[in-house]
N, C-alpha and C positions, 0 to 999 in steps of 0.2 A: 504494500500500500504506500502510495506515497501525497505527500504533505507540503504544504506550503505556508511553514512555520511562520515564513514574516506577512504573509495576508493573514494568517491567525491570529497573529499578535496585533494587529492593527485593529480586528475586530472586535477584540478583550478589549484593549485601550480605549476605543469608541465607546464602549459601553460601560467600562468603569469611569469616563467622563460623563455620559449621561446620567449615570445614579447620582454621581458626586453632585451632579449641580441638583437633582430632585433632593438629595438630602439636605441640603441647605436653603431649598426654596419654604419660603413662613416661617423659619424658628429663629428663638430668640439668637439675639450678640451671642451669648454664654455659650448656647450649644454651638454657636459658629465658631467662637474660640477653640474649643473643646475639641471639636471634629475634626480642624485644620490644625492644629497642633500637639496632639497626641503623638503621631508620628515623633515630629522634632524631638520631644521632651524622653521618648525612647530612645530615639538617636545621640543626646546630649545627657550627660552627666554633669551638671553645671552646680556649683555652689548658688549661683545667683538665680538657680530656674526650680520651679516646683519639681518633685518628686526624688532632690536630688541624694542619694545614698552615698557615703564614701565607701569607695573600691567598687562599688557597683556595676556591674556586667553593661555597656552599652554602647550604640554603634547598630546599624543595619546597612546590611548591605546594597548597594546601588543605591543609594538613599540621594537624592534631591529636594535642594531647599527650594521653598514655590517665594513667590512678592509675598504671601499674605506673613508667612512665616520670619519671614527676615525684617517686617515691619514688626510683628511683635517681638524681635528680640530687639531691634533699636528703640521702639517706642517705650514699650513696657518695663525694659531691663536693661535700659541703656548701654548694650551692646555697640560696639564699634564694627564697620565691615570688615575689617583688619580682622577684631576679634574673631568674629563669624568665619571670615575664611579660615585660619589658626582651627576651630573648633568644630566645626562643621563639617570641611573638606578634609577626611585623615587618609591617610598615603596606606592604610594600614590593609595586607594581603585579603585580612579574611575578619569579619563582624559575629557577636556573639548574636544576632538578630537577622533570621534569614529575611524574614515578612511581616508585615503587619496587616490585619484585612479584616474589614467590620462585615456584619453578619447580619440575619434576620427579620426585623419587618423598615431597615431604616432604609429612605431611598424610594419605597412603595408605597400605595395608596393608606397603607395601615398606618404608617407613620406618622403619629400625634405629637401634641406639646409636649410630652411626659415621655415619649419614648426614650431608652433607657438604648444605651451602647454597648453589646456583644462584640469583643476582639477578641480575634487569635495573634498572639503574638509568636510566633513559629521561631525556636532557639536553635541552633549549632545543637547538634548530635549528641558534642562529646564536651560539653558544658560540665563543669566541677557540680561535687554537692553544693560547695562553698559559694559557686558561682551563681547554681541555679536561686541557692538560697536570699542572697543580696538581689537577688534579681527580683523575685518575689515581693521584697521588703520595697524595691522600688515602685514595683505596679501597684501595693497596697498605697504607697503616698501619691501615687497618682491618683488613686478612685478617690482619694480623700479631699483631694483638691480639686477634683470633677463636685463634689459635692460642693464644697464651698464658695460656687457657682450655680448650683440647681442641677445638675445634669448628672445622673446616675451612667457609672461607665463599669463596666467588669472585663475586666483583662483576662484574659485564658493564656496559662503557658500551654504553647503546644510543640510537643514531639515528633516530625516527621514520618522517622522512621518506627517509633514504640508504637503511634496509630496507624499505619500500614499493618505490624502485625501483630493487629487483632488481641493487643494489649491495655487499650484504653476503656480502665475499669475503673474510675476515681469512685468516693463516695458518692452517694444520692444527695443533691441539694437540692433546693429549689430553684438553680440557675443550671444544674448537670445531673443531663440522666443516669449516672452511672454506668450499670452494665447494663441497664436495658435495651441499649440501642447501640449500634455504630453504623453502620450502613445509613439510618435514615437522618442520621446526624447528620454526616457529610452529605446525604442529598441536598440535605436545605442549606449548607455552606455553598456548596458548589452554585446551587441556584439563585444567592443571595450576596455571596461575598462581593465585598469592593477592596482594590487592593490601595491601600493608605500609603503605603512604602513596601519596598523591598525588590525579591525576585519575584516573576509571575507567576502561577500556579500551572503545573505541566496539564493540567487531565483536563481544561476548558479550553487547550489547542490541540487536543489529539483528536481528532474523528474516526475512532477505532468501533470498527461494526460491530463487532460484539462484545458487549464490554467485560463479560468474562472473562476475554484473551488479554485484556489490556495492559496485564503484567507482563505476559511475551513480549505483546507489543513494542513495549517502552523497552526492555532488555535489546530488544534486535532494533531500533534503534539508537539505542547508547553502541551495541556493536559496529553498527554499521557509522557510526558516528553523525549522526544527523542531529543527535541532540549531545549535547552535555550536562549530564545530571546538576553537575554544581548551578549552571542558569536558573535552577527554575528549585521552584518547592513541590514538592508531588505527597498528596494525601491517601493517594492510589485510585482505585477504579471504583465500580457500582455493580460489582458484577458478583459478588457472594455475599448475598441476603438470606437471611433463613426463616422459618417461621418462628422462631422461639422472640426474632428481633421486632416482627410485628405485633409480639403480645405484650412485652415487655414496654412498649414504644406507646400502646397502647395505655398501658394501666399507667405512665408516666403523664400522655396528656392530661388522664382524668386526676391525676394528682396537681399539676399544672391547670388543669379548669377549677380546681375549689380556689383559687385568687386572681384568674383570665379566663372565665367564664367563657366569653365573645368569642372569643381567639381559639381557645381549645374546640370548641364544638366544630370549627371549619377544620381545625387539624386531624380532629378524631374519623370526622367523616372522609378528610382525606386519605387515610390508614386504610379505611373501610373499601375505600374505592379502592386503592392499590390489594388491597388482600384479594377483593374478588376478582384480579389479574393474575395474582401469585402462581407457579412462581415466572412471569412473563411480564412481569411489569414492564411498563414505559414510565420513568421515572421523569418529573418534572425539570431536575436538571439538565436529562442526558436532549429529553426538548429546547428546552433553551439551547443549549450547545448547537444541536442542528439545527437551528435557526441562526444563529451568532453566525459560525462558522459558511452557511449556506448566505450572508451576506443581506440578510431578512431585516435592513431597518425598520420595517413597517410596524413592527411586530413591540409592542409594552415592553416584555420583558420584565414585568410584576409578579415576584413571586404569588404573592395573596391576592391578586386577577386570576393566575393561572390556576391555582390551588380552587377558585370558587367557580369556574369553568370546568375544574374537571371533574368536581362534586356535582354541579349542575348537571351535565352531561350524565353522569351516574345516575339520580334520584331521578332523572324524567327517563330512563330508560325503563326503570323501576317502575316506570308510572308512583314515585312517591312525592305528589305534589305539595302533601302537607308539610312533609319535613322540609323538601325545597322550598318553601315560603319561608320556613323557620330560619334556617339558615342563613337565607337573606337578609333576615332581619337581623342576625346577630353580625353576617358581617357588616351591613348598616352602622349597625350603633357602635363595632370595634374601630374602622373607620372613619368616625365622627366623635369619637371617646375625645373629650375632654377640650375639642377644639370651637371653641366658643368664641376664641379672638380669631379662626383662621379669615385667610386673604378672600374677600369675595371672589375673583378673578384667579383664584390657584387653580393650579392641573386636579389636585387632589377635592376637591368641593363640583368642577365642573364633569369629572368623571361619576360621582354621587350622583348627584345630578340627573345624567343621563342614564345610569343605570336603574333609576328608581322612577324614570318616564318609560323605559325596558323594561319594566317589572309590571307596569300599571299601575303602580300606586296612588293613591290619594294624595292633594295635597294637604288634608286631614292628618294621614298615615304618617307623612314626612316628619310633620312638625310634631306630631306625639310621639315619633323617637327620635326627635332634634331636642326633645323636652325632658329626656329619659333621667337628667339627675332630679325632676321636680316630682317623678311618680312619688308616690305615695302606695301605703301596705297593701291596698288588694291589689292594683296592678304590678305592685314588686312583689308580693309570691304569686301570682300568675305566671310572672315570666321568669322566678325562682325554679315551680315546679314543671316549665315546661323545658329550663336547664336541665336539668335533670331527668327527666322522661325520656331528653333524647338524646342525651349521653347515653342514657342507658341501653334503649334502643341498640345505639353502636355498638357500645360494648359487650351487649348480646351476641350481636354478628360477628365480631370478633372472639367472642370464647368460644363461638361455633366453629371459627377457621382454628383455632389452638385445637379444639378436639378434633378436628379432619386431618390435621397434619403432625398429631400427635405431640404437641407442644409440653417440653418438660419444663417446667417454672424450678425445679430444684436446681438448675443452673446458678438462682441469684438467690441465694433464699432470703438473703441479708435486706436489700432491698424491695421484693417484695412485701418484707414482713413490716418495712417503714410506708412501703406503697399504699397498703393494703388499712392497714393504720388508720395512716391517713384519711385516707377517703371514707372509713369508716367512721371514724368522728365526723366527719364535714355532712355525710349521706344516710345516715343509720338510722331510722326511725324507734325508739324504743319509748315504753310509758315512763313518765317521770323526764325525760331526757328531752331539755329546750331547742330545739330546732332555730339554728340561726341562719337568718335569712342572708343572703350573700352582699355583702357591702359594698361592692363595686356598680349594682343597679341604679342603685339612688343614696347620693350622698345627705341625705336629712327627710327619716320618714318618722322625724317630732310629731305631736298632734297637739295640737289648743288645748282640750280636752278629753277625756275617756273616764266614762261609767265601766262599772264592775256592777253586773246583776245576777245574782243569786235564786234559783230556781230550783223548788222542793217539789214533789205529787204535781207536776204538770199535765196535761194531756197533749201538747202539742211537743213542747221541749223535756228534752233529759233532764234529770238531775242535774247538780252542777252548778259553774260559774260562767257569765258569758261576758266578752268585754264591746263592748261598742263607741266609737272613737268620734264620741261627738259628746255633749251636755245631754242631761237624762232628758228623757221623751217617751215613758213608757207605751205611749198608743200608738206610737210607731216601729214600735220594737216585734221585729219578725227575722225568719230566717234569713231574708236581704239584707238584713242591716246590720245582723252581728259581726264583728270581723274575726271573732275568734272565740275557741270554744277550751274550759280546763275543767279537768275534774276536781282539781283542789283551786279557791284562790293563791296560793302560792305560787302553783305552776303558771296559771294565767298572770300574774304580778310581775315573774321572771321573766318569761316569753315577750312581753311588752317594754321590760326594762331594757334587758339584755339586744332586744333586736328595735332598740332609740324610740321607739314608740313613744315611751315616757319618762321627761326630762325634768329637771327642775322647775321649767317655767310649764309642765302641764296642770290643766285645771284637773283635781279627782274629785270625781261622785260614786257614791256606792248605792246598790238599794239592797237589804240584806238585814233580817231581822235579829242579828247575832251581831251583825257589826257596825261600827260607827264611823264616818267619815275621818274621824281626828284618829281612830286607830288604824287603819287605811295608811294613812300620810304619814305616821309614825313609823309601820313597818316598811312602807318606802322609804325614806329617810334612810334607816337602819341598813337598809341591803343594799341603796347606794352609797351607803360610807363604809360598809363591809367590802365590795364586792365590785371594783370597777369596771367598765366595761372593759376599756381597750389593756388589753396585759401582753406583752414579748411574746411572738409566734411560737409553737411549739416547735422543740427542737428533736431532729434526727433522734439525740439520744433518749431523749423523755420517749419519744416514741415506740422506743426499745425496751423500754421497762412496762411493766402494769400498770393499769392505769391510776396511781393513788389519789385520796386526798386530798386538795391542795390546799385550801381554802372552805371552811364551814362556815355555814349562819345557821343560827337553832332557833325558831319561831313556837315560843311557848305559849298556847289559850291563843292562837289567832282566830281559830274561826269556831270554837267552842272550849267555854270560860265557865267550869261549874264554879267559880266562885261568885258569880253575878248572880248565885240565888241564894248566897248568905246574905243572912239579914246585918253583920257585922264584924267584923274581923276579934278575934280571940286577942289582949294582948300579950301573952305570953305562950308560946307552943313548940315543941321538938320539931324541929326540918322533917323529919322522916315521917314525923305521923300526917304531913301534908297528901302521902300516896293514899293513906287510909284513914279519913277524916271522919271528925263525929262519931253518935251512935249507927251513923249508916255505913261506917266506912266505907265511905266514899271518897276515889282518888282525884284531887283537887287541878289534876293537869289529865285534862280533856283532851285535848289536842295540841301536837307535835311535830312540825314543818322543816324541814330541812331541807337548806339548797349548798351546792359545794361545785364547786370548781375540781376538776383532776388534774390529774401531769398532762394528759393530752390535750386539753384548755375545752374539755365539755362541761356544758352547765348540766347538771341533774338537780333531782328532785323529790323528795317522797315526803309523802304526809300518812298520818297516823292520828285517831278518833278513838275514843271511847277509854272504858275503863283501865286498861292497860295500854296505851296510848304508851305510856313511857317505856316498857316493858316491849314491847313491839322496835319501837325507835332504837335504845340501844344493842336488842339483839343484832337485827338488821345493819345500824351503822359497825356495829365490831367484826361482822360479816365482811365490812369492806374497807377495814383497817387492817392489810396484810400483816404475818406476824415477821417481824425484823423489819420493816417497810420505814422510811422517814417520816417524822410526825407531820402532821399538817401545821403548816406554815403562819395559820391563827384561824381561832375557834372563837366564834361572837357568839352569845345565848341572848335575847331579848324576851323578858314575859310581858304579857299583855292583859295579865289578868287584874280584875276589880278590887281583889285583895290580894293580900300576902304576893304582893309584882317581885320584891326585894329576895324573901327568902326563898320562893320558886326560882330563882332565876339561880341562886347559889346554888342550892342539894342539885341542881340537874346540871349546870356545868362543874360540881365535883363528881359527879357521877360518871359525866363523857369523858373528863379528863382521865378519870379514874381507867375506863375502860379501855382507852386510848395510848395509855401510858404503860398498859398492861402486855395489850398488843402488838405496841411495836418493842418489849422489853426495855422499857426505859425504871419499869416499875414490878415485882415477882405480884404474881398472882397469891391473895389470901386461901387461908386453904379453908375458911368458913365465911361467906358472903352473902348474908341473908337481905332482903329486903319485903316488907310486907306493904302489897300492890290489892288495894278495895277488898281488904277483908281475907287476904290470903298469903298466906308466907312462898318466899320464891328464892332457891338457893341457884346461886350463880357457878356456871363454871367454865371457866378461862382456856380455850383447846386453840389449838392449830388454827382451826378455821371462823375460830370467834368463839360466841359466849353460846353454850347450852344453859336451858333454866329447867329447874325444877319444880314442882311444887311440892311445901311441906305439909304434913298432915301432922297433928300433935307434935311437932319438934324431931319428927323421926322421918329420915327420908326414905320413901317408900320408890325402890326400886323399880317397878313395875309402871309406875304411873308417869301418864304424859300429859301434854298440854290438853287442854280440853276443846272440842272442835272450831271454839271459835277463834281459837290459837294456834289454828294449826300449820298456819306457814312459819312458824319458831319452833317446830315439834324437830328434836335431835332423838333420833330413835337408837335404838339398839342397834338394830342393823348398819344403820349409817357409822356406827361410832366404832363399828366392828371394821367395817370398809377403809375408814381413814385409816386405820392403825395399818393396812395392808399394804401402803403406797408411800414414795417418799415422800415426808412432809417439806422437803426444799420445792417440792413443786405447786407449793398454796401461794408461793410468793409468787407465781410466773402466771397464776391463773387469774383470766383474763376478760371479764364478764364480756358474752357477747362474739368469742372468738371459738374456731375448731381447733385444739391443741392435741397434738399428739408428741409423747416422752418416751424416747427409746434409750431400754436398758440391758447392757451388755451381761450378760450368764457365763460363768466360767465355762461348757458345755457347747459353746460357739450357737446357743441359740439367743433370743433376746425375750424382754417383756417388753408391752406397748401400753401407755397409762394415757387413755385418751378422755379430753377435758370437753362435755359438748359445748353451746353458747351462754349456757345456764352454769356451768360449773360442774354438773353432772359428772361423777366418774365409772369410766367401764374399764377393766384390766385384763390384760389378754398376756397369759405368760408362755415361756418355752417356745417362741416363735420359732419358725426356720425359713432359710431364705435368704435373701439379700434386704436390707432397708428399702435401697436404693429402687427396686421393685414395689414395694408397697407405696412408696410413696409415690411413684409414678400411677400406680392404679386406682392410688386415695384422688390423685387429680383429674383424673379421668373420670373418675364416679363424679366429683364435685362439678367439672367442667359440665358433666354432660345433664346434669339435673337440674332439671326444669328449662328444657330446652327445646325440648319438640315439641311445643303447641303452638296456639294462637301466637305471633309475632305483629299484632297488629299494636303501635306503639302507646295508643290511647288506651287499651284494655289492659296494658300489661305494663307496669313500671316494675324492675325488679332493683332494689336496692342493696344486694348483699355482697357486702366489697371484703367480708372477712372468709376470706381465701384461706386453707387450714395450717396452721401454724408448725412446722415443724422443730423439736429439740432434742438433741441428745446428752444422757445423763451420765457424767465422767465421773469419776473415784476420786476427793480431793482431801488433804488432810484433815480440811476441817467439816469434812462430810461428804456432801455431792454436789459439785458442781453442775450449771447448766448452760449449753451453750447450744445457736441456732444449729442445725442439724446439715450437713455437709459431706459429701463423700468422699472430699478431697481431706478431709479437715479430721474425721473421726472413721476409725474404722467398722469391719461390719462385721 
């Protein structure tokens, strides 16, 4: 085959000039600084210039100073051209810096005020630890100083040769997939890069027909000497893709959609589209290249054009014209994100424009998602949960391509299990558990006002709490008008808190025959000075652990207060005999609300009624204070009752603290623990998995007997207490409410045991195994892949939210017991 390397190179350069000038058409001075001089400040090592490190690795090769560049260092840094030549021009053979080349949606129609800068900065081979390390230290004071301008920049070191082969595995961030991907990584480089400095990249001048060969390829050209490797930087080909990278690629967007929503759903469906090519893709790069190459100015050359083109083209083959609307709309509003001052006369507003007269839109249509930061809560979870319906959608048709092509996920386990996480906090529907609505829709969905209405024996409505975000109106109160429904007021209080509904300047009404407006405002109060909304992202490693703790509020007599039917408070009386008060003994804490924050940043919830209200509440919370676990970070208890507010609110938080302190061993367990709860003795007992309770009869405890039926979700039976003693107790601290965990343990006898956790906590044991691990877990994922997969795929009937993919661990022998570590067959034998 032969090539004609300098019309190729002409073509690259045309078109790395046409992005360049789209990236700087509407954005501010700062990012124009930013974008035109990142280069230089890689190239220069300067005491006098931002990011400069001493000894610091820097220099790029072929590197050229542009006018804009050489005015900022005479302007801004009083540089001399003497100096500038001296420091700029070096004589020197060879640069620690092959390239430099920005990436992603900047240069394309998606490109907003807030767009954020992806560079590869591509190093010399054989760069020292010492060397790479300083180098590091420099690009961290360059983002730093992007910052201190507005303009968010992340520098990638990158390795030529390590990412050719098939060794670029960094951790999972939120700005790098890890191992989930490499192929489709470099697609969207290839398709997106601009080169800022350096040599050119080899693989967007080669026009090699099949791009599988294109390592031959470039070999028999370096032999025949057509090319010289050292000219160019080469990231390699497009030609060995696998399925494991389209699943993996996958569960990565939908971890990237819980904070770019917009963005992911046009990427996910892009994935969708390429899978049902696989393995025969026509990759959006390898298009652009035969178009460059074939000399095609006509042509955009927009990533996220091409990308919503070749979705389009997918869904209307599909005949799926609903999701094709969707789509549209999100790439709409990602393409109009946050550009509120753009240029009336820009390329990027006149292409809008005309795409959304090509769609038929309204001029209605336009302006209500030209308007999308002013929605408000019904139409921001409308188009909350139609995010989601059709993610999920995709991600259906994609665990269908993982099961057709038999996709092993135990490749990454590490990753998946942060993946997986992930999405699960963001997606997971569970009772007690506040559903936060996504903050990127609408940046302020405050209300004037919102009623809380309380509804007992209805015929039309549930039980329950209902909130409506206006001034009370009861004769207009119907199924239209509610915006939301809780089974406890707490939960409905949080939901509304937590997702801005209700701020400080909201007006609150309640109508509820147990409660008062001024107790309402107080327990508001209380939970926003507990309990902030905005807290630091969850990190990789909190997501690696169970979910603890983090943060408690304890709401005592919120929404029933038996002491509003004394006639007057006792002045003198024992804390304790508040559980069992009077000749009725009756226990004086009614009701019991708890909301907490965990490590993973979920809000939860559970509330607790009646005579054993407290008794219920600490069973359940010491339930999910792992034992050796970190204590929670602070525990507020507020009571709300008509009498004795002071002394309830002490015996209940020495009681959590008590049990608290128990459970993570900060404090030994008493070996006689009584508390008597409405007339009845109850002995406590401190295990692995929290508190068992008993009840006493005359002072003697009576073996045999349990909780009584209307206590039966705290009932620790015989059988259960037999089971825990069968299993390692290191594995209560990994268990993981809500997740499939499976514990494998090695047998002197070369077979194993398998200690599997279902979503519930649930334990089943399976000993004496044989076989390989490495087999069942491939079969565990194929059973899981494949369930609930054959039916209806109609996307309106079916939302599936179950992102907790089964966890695997293996159980090592450690001095100080058993360790546990994720499960790997590289890593642990079998």
């Amino acid at each position: 085959m032969n090539y004609d390397i300098d019309s190729a190179k002409k073509q690259v350069e045309y078109l790395d000039k046409i992005r360049f000038k789209r990236a700087l058409l509407g954005t501010s001075p700062e990012f124009k600084q930013v974008f035109q001089t990142i280069s230089l400040l890689l190239h220069l090592n300067h005491k006098k210039l931002p990011g400069y490190i001493e000894n610091a690795p820097a220099g790029i090769a072929r590197f050229e100073l542009s006018d804009y560049q050489q005015d900022f260092l005479i302007d801004q840094f009083n540089f001399t051209k003497q100096e500038i030549k001296k420091s700029v021009f070096s004589h020197r053979s060879s640069f620690p810096i092959l390239g430099v080349y920005v990436m992603g949606s900047i240069a394309s129609i998606s490109q907003t005020s807030i767009s954020d800068l992806d560079i590869w900065v591509c190093h010399f081979e054989e760069i020292s630890p010492t060397g790479r390390n300083l180098l590091n230290k420099k690009i961290e004071a360059l983002q730093k100083w992007a910052l201190t301008l507005g303009v968010e920049i992340t520098l990638y070191l990158m390795d030529q040769k390590r990412f050719r082969c098939f060794r670029y595995a960094d951790p999972l961030t939120a700005e790098n997939c890890g191992s989930a991907q490499y192929m489709l990584l470099l697609d969207e480089f290839y398709r997106s890069a601009i080169r800022l400095a350096g040599k050119p990249l080899l693989w967007l001048h080669l026009a090699v027909e099949n791009e599988k060969d294109y390592e031959k390829e470039v070999e028999r050209l370096i032999d025949d000497n057509t090319i010289d490797p050292n000219d160019w930087v080469d990231f390699g080909g497009l030609g060995a893709f696998s399925a494991n990278e389209y699943f993996g690629a996958s569960l990565w967007q939908l971890y990237k959609g819980i904070d770019s929503p917009y963005k992911s759903v046009l990427k996910i469906l892009l994935l969708e589209t390429y899978s049902a090519d696989y393995p025969d893709t026509y990759l959006i790069a390898q298009e652009f290249k035969a178009r460059l190459l074939n000399g095609d100015k006509k042509h955009h050359f927009d990533p996220y054009l091409t990308m919503l083109e070749r979705v389009t083209n997918y869904l209307i083959s599909l005949k799926d014209l609903q999701r094709l609307e969707f789509v549209r709309r999100c790439f709409y509003i990602k393409a109009n994100e946050y550009n509120q001052t753009i240029t009336r006369n820009s390329w990027r507003l006149s292409q809008l424009e005309n795409l959304a007269k090509t769609w038929g839109w309204s001029p209605s249509l336009v302006q209500e998602l030209n308007q999308i930061a002013c929605w408000k809560i019904k139409r921001v979870r409308e188009s909350h949960n139609n995010l989601i319906k059709f993610l999920m959608f995709s991600y259906r048709h994609l665990m269908q391509f993982a099961r057709k092509y038999k996709v092993n996920s135990s490749i990454m386990p590490q990753d998946m299990s942060i993946l997986t996480r992930k999405l699960y906090t963001a997606f997971e529907e569970l009772p007690g558990k506040i559903t936060l609505l996504n903050a990127v829709i609408s940046s302020d969905l405050s209300e004037n006002s919102i009623t809380f209405i309380e509804v007992k024996d209805n015929a039309i409505f549930k039980d329950g709490w209902y909130l409506v975000n206006q001034k009370p109106d009861l004769s207009g109160f119907n199924h239209q008008r509610y915006t939301e429904y809780g089974e406890s007021l707490n939960k409905l209080v949080a939901w509304a808190y937590f997702n801005r509904l209700l701020t400080p300047k909201t007006d609150l009404h309640i109508f509820s025959p147990s409660i008062s407006q001024e107790k309402l405002r107080q327990f508001v109060t209380d939970l926003r000075l507990s309990l902030p909304i905005s807290v630091p992202l969850v990190s990789n490693d909190e997501l690696s652990h169970n979910c603890e703790i983090k943060n408690l509020v304890v709401a005592i007599n919120l929404t029933s207060d038996p002491t509003a039917n004394l006639c007057e408070a006792k002045t003198s009386i024992i804390a304790s005999d508040l559980f069992s008060f009077g000749p009725d003994e009756k226990s004086l804490v009614g009701s019991i609300d708890l909301t907490y924050r965990n490590l993973w940043n979920e809000i939860r919830t559970l509330h607790f009624e009646g005579p054993n209200a407290i008794l219920l509440a600490l069973k359940v919370l010491s339930n999910k204070i792992y034992r050796g676990a970190t204590p929670p970070k602070s525990v507020n208890v507020f009571c709300y009752s008509q009498y004795y507010q002071k002394t309830l609110r002490n015996i209940v938080t020495a009681l959590l603290n008590k049990c608290i302190n128990i459970q993570v061993g900060v404090s030994d367990a008493p070996q006689n623990n009584l508390l008597r709860v409405a007339g009845k003795n109850w002995q406590f007992f401190f295990e692995e998995r929290g508190i068992s309770l008993q009840e006493i009869h005359n002072s003697t405890l009576l073996d045999n007997n349990e909780f009584n039926v209307e206590l039966q979700d705290v009932i620790d039976s015989k059988e259960a207490m037999q089971i825990r003693k069968q299993y390692p107790y290191e594995i209560d601290a990994f268990a993981s409410e809500g997740f499939l965990q499976f514990f494998f343990e090695n047998n002197p006898d070369h077979t194993f045991n398998v200690y599997i956790l279902d979503e519930a906590n649930h334990i089943e044991i399976y000993r004496n195994c044989e076989g390989k691990k490495e087999q069942k877990v491939s079969e565990i994922n194929h059973i899981y892949q494949s369930a609930g997969l054959d039916g209806n795929n109609n996307p309106y009937k079916i939302v599936q939210r179950n992102f907790n993919y089964p966890q695997f661990y293996q159980l090592l022998p450690d001095k100080d017991g058993i360790k546990i570590v994720p499960f790997h067959s590289r890593l642990v034998s079998t």
